[in-house]
N, C-alpha and C positions, 0 to 999 in steps of 0.2 A: 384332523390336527390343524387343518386351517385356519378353520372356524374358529377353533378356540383361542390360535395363534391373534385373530385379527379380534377376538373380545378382549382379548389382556392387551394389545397396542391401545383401543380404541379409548378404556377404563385409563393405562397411565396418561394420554394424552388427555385425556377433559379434566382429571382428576389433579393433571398438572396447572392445565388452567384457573385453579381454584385455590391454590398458592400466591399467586399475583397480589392479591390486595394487601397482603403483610410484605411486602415487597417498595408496593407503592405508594403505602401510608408511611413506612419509614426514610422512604425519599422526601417526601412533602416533611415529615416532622425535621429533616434535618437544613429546611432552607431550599430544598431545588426547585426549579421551576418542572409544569406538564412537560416544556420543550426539553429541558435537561434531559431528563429519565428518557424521552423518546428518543431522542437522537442517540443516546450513546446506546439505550438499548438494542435500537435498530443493526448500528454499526456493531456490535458485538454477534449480536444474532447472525446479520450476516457473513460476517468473515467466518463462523463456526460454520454456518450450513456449507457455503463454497468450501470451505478446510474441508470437510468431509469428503463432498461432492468428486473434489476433485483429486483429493489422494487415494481415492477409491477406483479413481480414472470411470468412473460412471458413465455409461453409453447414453449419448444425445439423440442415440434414434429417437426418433418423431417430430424434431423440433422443427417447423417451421418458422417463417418472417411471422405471418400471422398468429402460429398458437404462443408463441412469444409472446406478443405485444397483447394477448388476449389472457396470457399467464400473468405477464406485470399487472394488468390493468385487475385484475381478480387481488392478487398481491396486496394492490392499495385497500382494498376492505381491509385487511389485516391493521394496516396502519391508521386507517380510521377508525376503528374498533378499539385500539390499544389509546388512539387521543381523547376519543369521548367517555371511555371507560374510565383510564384513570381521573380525568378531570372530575366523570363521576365523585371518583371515590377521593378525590382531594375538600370534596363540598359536602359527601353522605357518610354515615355508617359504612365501611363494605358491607357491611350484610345486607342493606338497600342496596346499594349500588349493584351487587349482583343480582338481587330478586327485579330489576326491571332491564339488566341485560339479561334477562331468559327471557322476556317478553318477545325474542328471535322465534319462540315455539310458531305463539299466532301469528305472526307476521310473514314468518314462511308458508305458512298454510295461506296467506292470501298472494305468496309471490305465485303460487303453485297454480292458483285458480286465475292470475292475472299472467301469467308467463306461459306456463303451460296446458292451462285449460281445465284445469282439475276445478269441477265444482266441489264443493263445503258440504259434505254430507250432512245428516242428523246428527252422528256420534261429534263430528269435526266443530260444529256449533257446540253441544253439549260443551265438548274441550276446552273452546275457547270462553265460556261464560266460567268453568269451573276455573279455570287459569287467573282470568282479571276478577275472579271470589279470591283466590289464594293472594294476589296480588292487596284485594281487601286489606288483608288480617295482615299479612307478613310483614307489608310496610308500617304497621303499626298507627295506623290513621285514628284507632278506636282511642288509643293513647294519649292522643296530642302531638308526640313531640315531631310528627312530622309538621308539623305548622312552623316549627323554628327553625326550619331547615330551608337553605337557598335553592329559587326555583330552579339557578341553571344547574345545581346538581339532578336532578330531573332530566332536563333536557337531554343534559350531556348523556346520561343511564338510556333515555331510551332514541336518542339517535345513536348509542353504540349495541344498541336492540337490533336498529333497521343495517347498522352497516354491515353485522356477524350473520344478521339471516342472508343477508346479498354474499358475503364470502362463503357460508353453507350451500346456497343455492347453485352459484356459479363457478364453483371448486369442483363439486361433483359433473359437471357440463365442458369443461375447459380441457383440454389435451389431456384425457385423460389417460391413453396407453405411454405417456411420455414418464419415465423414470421419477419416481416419488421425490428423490433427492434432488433430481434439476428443476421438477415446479419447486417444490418446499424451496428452493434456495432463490428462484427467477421470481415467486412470490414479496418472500422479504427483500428483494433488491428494488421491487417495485414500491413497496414500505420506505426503503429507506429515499428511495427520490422525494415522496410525498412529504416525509416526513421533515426532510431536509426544507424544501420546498417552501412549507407551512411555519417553521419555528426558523427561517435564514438568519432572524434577529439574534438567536439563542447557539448559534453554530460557532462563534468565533470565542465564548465563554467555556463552550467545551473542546474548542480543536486548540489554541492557544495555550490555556493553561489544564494542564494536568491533575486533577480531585481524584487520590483515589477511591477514597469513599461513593464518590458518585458514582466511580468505575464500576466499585464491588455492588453496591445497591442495585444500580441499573443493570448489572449481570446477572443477579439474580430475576429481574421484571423479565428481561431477557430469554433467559432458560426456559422458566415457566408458563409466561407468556407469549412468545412470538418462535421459539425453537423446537418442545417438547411437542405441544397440543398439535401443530399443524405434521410436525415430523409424522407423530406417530398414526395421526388420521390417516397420512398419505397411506404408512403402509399397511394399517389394519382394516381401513374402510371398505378397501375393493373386496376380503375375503369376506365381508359378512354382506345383508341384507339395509338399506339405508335405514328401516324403519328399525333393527336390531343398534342401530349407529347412535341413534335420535335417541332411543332409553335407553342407551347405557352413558351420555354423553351427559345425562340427568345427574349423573352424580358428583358432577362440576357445583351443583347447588347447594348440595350439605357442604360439601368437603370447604365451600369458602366460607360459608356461613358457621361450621363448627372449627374453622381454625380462627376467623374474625374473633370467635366468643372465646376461645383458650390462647392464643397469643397477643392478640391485639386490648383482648379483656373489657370487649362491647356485650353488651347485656342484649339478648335474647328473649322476649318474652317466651308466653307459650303457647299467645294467639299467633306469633311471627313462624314459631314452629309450625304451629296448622297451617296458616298459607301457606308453607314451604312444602309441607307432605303433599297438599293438594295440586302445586302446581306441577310435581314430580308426579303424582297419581292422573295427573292431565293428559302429560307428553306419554306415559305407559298406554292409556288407554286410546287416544288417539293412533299409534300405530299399532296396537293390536286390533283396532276398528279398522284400520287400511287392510291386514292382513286375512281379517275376516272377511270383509269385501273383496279381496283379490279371488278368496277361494271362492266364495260363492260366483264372484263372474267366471271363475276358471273353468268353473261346474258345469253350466251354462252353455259352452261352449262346443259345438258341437264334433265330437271325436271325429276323426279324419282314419277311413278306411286301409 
């Protein structure tokens, strides 16, 4: 019952993050700035994760000075992830703009081999050439019209690639016996410092005068972005296997890419579909090549009397 428990957190939590971009293009179409949407985001996010947190009276067993300051600073990917992505998608299609924030796939596979020691096997190469093929076709380069599109929408998509694989990587490493609700909540407070931080100039446009439209907009980038995906990772991730996490987390890539095409009413080719299958048929087969290598070294292994 667990297992299944931690598959259905893991699905609403990625599948939530795949809502954001109808979220963030309707803040951009109605005048806000990146800084807007982040900050109020942040500060909603936050006060919602602590409300919980704390009227739950949630046990702080674990928390040291150190896994603290080791939780905030993990935190901040989240906040960089939500500034480079939307700025992404203030400059791309979301439908680009999420296909090269998956590009988290390869890039963790090289934190893995530079962090941890994990060399790049056969399959993991394969992966990563099938991934930047998908990458080919999805962005629509055969087309043209990525030529009329601003470089730093690029940028921004895949430096919000390298900050989500560092929040993947160092989320699952970071205190983790410590209650899913005090990191999720000690994470977004670490957001909101950064974030404040980053946009000071934009802080006094939204703490002086009151927009509620910004409110509402930005509660929603909120919800979907910085409150669902990390909640619900916290509490489904420990019951399953990480490489079980990794493709089901896959489904974050249609779910934006067919709401961008029905809500937002961006056009889809049907080469951008083929990248898109391939890049999901990527992350699938790379952890099932990890899992077949685990068992084969496990085999290996010489049984203990």
């Amino acid at each position: 019952m667990g297992k299944h428990k931690g598959i259905l957190f893991v699905l609403i939590g990625a599948a939530s993050f795949g809502f954001t971009p109808i979220f963030a293009k309707l803040g951009f179409s109605h005048g806000y700035s990146l800084g807007q949407l982040n900050i109020v985001q942040m500060i909603i996010s936050c006060f919602f994760l602590w409300g919980i947190t704390l009227s739950k009276r949630t046990s702080f067993k674990g928390l040291t000075q150190k896994n603290v300051i080791q939780i905030l600073i993990t935190g901040t990917m989240v906040g960089l992830t939500s500034i480079f992505y939307y700025g992404s998608i203030q400059y791309l299609p979301a439908s680009l703009a999420i296909i090269l924030l998956f590009q988290f796939v390869w890039i963790g596979i090289i934190f893995e081999w530079l962090f941890s020691k994990v060399k790049p096997t056969i399959v993991t190469l394969v992966v990563i050439v099938i991934i930047l093929t998908g990458v080919f076709f999805a962005s629509n380069i055969i087309g043209g019209t990525i030529r009329d599109l601003p470089l730093v929408g690029f940028v921004f998509g895949v430096l919000a690639a390298f900050t989500y694989a560092c929040f993947i990587f160092f989320s699952g490493k970071v205190a983790t016996t410590v209650n899913p609700w005090v990191r999720s909540s000690l994470m977004v407070s670490g957001s909101v410092v950064l974030v404040f931080l980053i946009f000071i100039k934009d802080v006094p446009s939204v703490i002086t005068t009151f927009d509620g439209k910004l409110w509402l907009i930005a509660a929603g980038v909120g919800l979907f972005g910085a409150v669902l995906p990390p909640l619900f990772f916290a509490l489904g991730a420990y019951l399953i296997s990480g490489g079980l996490a990794n493709i089901l987390s896959s489904i974050e890539l249609p779910i934006a890419i067919i709401s961008a095409s029905i809500i937002l009413s961006e056009t889809i080719t049907p080469l951008q579909w083929l990248g898109t299958i391939l890049i999901i048929l990527a992350i699938i087969l790379n952890e099932l090549g990890s899992i077949q290598l685990k068992r084969k070294y496990d085999s290996k292994k010489p049984h203990q009397v």
